[in-house]
C-alpha positions as CSV (number, residue, x, y, z in Angstrom):
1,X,-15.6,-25.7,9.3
2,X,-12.0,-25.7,7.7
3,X,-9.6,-22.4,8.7
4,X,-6.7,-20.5,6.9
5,X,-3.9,-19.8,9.1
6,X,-2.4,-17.1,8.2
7,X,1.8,-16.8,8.4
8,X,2.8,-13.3,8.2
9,X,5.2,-10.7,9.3
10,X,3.5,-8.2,8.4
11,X,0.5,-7.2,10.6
12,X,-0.9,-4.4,12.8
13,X,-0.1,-2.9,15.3
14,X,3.2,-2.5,13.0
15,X,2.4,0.7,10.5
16,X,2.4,0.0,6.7
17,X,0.8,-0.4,3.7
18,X,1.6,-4.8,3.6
19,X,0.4,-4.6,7.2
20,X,-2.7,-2.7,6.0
21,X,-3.5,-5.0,3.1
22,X,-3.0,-8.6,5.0
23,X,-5.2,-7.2,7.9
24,X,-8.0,-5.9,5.7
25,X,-8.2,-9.4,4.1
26,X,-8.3,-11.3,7.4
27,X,-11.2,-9.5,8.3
28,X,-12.9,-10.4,5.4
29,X,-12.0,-14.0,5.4
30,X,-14.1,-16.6,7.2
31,X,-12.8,-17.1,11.4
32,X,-8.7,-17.1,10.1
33,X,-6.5,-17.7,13.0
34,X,-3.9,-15.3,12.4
35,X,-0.3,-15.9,13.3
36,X,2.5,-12.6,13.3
37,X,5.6,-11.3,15.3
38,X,4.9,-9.6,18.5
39,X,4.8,-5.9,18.5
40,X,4.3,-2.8,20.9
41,X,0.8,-2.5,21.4
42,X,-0.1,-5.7,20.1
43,X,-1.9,-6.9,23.2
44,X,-4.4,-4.6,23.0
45,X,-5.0,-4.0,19.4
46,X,-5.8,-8.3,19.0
47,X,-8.2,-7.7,21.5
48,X,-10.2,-6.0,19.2
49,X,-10.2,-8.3,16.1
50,X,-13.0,-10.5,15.4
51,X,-10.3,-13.6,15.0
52,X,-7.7,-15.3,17.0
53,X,-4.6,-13.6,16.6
54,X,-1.4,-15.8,18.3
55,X,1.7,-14.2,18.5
56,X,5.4,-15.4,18.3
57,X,7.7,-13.9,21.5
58,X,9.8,-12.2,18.9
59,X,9.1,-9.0,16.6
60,X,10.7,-11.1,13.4
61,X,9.1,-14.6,12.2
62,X,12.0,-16.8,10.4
63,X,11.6,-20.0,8.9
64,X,13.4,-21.9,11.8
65,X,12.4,-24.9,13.9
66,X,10.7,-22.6,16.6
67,X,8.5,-20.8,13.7
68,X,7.7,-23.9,11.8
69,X,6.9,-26.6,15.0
70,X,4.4,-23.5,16.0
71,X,3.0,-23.0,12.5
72,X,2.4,-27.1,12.5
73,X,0.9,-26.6,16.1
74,X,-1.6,-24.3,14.7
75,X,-2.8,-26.1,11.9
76,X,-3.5,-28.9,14.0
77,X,-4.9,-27.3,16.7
78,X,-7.3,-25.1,14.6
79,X,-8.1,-27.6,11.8
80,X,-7.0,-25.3,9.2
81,X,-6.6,-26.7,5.7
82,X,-5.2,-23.8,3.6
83,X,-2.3,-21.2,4.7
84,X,-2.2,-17.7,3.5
85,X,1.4,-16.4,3.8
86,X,1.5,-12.2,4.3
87,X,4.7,-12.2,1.8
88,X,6.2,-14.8,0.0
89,X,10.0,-14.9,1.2
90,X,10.7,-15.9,3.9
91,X,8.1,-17.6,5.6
92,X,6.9,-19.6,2.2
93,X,9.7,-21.9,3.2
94,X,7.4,-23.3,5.8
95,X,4.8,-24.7,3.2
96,X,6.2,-28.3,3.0
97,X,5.6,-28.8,6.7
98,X,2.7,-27.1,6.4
99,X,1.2,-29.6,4.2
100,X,2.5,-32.9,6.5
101,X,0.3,-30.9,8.8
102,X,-3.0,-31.3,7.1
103,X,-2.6,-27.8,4.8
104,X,-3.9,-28.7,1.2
105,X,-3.9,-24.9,-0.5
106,X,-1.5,-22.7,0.2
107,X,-1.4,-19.1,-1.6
108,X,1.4,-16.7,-0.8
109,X,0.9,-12.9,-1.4
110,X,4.0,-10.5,-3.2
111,X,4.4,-6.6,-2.8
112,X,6.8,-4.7,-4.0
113,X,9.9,-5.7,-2.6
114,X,10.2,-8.8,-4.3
115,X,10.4,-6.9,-7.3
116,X,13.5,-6.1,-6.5
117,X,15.3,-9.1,-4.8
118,X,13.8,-11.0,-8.1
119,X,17.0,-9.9,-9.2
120,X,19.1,-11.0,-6.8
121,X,20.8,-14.8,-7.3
122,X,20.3,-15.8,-3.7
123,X,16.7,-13.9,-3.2
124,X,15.6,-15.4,-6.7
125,X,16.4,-18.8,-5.8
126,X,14.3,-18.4,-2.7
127,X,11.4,-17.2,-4.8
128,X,11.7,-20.1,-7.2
129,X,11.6,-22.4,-4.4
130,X,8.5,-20.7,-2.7
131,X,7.2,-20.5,-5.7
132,X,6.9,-24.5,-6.6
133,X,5.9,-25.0,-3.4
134,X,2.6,-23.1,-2.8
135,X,-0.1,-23.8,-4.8
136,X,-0.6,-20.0,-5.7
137,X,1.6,-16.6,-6.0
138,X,-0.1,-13.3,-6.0
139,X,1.0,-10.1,-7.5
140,X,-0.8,-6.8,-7.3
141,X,0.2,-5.3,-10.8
142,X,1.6,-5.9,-14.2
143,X,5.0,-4.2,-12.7
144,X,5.6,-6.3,-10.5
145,X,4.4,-9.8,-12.4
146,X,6.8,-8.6,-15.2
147,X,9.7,-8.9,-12.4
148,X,8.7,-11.2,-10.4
149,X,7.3,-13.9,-13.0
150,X,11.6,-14.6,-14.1
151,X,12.0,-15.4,-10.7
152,X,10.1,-18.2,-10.6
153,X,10.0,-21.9,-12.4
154,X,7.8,-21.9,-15.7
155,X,4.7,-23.8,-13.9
156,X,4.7,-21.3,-11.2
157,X,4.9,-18.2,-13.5
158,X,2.2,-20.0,-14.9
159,X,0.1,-19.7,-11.5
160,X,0.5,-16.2,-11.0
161,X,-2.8,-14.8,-9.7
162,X,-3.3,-10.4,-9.7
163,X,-4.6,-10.0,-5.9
164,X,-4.2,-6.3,-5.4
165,X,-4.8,-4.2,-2.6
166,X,-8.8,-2.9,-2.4
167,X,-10.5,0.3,-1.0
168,X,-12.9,0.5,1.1
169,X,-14.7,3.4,-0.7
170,X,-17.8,3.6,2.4
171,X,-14.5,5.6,4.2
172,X,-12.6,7.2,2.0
173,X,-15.3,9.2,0.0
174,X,-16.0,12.7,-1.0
175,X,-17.3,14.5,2.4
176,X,-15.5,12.1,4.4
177,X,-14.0,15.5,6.9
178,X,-11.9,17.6,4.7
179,X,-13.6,20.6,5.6
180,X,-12.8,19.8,9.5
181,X,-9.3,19.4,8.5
182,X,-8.7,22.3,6.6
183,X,-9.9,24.5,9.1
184,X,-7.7,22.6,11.7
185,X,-4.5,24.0,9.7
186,X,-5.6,27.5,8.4
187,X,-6.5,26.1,5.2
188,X,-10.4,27.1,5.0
189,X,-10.2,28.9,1.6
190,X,-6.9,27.9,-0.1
191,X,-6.3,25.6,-3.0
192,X,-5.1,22.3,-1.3
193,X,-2.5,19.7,-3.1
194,X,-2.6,17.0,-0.2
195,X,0.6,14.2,0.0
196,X,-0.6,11.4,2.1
197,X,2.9,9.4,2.5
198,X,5.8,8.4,4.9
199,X,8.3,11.4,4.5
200,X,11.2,9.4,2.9
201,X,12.9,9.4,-0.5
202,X,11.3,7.0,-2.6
203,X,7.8,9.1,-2.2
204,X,9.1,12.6,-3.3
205,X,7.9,15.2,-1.1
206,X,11.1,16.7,-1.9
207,X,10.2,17.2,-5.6
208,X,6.7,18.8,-4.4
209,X,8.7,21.5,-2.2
210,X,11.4,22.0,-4.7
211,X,7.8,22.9,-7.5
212,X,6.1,25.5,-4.7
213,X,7.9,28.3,-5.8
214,X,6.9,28.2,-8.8
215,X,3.1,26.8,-8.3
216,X,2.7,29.9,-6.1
217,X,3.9,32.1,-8.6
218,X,1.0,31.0,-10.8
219,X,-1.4,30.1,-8.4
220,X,-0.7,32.5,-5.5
221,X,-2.8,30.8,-2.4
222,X,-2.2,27.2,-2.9
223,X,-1.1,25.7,0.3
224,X,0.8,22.3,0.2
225,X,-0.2,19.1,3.1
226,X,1.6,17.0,3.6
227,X,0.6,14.0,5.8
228,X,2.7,11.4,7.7
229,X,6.0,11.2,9.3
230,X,9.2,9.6,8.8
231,X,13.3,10.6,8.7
232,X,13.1,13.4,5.9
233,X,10.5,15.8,8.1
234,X,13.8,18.2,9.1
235,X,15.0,18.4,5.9
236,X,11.6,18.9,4.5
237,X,11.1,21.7,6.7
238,X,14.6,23.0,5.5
239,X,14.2,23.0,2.2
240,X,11.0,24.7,2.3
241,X,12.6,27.6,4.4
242,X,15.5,27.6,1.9
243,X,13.0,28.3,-0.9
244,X,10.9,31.0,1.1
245,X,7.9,28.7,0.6
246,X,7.6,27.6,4.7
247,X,4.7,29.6,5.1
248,X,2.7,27.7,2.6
249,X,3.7,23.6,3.4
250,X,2.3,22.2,6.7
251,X,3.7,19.2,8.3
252,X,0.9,17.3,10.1
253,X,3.3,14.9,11.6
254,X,1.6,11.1,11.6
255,X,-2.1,10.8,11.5
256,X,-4.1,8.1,12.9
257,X,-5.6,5.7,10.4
258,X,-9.0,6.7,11.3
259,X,-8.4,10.8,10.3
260,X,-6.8,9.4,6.8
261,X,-9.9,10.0,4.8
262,X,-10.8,13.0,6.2
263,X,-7.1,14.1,5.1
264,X,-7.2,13.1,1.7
265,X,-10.9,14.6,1.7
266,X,-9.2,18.0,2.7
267,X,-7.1,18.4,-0.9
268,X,-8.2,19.4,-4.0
269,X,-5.6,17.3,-6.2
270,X,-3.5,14.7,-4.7
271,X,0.2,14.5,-5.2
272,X,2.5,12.1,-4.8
273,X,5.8,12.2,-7.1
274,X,6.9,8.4,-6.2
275,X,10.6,7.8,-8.0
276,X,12.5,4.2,-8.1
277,X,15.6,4.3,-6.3
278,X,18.8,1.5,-5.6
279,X,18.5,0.3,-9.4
280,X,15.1,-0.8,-8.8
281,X,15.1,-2.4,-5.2
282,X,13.6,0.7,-3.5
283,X,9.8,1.1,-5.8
284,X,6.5,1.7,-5.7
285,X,4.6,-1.5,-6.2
286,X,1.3,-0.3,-6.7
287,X,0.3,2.9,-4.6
288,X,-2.4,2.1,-2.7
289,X,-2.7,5.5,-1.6
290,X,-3.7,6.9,-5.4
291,X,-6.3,5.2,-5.4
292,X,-7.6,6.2,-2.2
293,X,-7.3,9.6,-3.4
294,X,-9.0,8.8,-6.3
295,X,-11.7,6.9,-4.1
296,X,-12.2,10.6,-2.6
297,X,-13.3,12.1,-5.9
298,X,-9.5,13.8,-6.3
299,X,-7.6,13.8,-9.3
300,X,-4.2,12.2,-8.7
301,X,-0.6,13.2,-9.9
302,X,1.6,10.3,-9.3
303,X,5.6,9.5,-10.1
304,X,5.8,6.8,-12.7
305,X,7.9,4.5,-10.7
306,X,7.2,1.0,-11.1
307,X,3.4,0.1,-10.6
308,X,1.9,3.7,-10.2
309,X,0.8,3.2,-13.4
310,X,-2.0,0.2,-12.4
311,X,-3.3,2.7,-9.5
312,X,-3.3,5.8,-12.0
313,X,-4.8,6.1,-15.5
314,X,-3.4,8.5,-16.9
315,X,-5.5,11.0,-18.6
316,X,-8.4,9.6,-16.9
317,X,-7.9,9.3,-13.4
318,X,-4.7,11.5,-13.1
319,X,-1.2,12.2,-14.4
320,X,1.8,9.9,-14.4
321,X,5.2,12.4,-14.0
322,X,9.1,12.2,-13.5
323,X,9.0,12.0,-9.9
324,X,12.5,13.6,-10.4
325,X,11.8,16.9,-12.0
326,X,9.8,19.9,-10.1
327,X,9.1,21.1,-13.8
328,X,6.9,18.3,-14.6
329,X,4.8,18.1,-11.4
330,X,4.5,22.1,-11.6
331,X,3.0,21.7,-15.1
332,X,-0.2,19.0,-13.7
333,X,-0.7,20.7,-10.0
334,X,-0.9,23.8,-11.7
335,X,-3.0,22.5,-14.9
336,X,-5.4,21.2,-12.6
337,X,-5.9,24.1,-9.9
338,X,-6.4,26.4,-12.4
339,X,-9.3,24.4,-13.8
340,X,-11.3,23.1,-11.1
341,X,-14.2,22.4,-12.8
342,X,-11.9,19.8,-15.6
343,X,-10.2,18.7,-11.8
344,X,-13.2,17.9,-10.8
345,X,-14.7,15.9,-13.5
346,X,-11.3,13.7,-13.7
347,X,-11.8,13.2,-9.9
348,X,-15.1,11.7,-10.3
349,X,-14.3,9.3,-12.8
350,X,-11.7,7.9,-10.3
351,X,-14.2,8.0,-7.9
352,X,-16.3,5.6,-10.6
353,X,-13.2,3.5,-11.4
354,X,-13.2,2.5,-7.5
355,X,-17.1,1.5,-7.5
356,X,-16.4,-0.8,-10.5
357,X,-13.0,-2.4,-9.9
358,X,-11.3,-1.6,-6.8
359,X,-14.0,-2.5,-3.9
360,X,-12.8,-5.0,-1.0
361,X,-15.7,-7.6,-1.6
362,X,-14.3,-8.1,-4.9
363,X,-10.8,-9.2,-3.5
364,X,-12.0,-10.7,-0.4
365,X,-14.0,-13.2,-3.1
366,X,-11.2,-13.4,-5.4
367,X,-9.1,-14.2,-2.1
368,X,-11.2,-17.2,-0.9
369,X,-11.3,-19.1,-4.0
370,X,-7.5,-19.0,-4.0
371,X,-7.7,-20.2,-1.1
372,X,-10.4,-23.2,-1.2
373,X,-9.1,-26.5,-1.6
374,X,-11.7,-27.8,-3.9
């Protein structure tokens, strides 16, 4: 039976959302062999996979001879006849040898970033280039097609396929542990906003501290979570001394995958007040983690930078808000505590909008067409 190797930089045990996504859609593709940088841990975790996973001696792939005789190696070796790159630039340089190999489909997979280096001369020339080589160049919302698409050659605009990120909604449900986790942190009866998110600028924890003060004033016991780690924790935990509001934000520090729904399970609205930074190079491409929220029945308030506005309909599913002003996000946290029942109701239509359109089986199918030669 043919293979898809797949090329990527991106893949666990190295945290993050692309590393997330191109993991989730190996395991739902049929026996990929899998090739990625080495990483800390890395031994261990391919152990566990139910596919071959060969790693390169270094923790960065380039396209170089080394990466490309290896990548040729592979495809030989394994029979493979399509290639699924984890992101486009770099390592969709590699495609023409690829194909002297025996690859005959090759489908390469955009995020967010190249939203940004689409406007670069040198990076947009790369992406034109990638872009007539492969057969196929994925986007996972009308964000980023709308930057990306320039980038490329009319015929490979043309090819643009929407693969977006999917949920599995068997994990991250209503009743998925919340209850557990609240009662970890001294939360039991409080009104919970819960921030799933790597503390750093572009996702806005900031803005939500800056807002307590004034969400307490109106609803008194409402605690703030915030999940994950990253650089801006000390600050964080500054700022919400500064404002006299320490007593009601809890740090959790990084949480392993695993206890993620059970986190998100343990708010009551989910907030995350995304902004785009760097004129556009630093933005949220899609927001995978909305709609995991919204896959736990929660009602979602969400920055409208770049792509939030695919993961969040707004009205429906959640609010869209300046991720820059505490005025605006005080308006929808408190709108929605203070009606719970109306909270609820916009929760469960997300919670529907997952079933329908958002489930893993429907991008893993989308995925292997892409990918089939015929």
């Amino acid at each position: 039976m043919a293979r898809t190797l797949v090329v990527t930089n991106d893949f666990p045990p190295r945290p993050g959302g692309i590393q997330a996504f191109v993991h989730a859609l190996c395991g739902r593709l049929d026996d990929p062999v899998v090739y990625a940088p080495a990483w800390r841990g890395a031994e261990a975790f391919d152990r566990d996979q139910g596919f071959e996973v060969v790693r390169h001696p270094t923790s960065l792939m380039l396209p170089v001879p080394a990466v490309a005789g290896r990548a040729r190696e592979l495809v030989r070796a394994h029979g493979a006849d399509s290639v699924l790159y984890g992101a486009a630039a770099p390592l969709g340089l590699l495609t023409r040898g690829l194909r002297a190999a025996g690859v005959r489909r090759a489908v390469a997979l955009t995020h967010g970033h190249e939203a940004g280096w689409a406007s670069l001369p040198g990076a947009r020339s790369l992406l034109r280039r990638i872009g007539d080589d492969v057969d196929v160049v994925t986007y996972v919302g009308e964000y980023t097609r709308r930057r990306i698409a320039p980038a490329l050659s009319r015929a490979a605009a043309a090819r643009l396929v929407r693969l977006a990120p999917g949920v599995d909604d068997t994990l991250f449900r209503p009743g998925a542990g919340g209850v557990e986790v609240r009662a970890r942190w001294g939360l039991t009866d409080r009104p919970v906003v819960v921030c799933v998110s790597r503390l750093v600028p572009r996702k806005g924890q900031d803005t939500l501290v800056r807002a307590w003060p004034e969400i307490r004033r109106a609803v008194p016991d409402a605690a703030l979570l915030l999940v994950g780690g990253g650089p801006l924790r000390a600050r964080l935990t500054r700022l919400a001394r500064e404002l006299g509001v320490d007593d009601a934000v809890t740090f959790t520090g990084s949480v392993p995958w695993a206890e993620l729904p059970a986190h998100f399970d343990a708010g009551d609205v989910f907030a995350m007040p995304c902004r785009t930074r760097l004129a556009g190079m630093d933005v949220e491409a899609l927001g995978i983690v909305f709609l995991e929220a919204a896959a736990c029945a929660l009602p979602v308030v969400a920055g409208d930078s770049g792509g939030s506005a695919d993961a969040v309909r707004h009205g429906d599913t959640g609010y869209l808000v300046d991720g820059h002003s505490p005025a605006g996000v005080t308006e929808r946290i408190v709108e929605l505590l203070r009606d719970p029942v109306a909270a609820a109701e916009m929760g469960r239509r997300g919670r529907a909008w997952i079933e329908r359109e958002w489930r893993w089986d429907t991008v893993a199918e989308r995925l292997r067409t892409l990918l089939s030669p015929t």
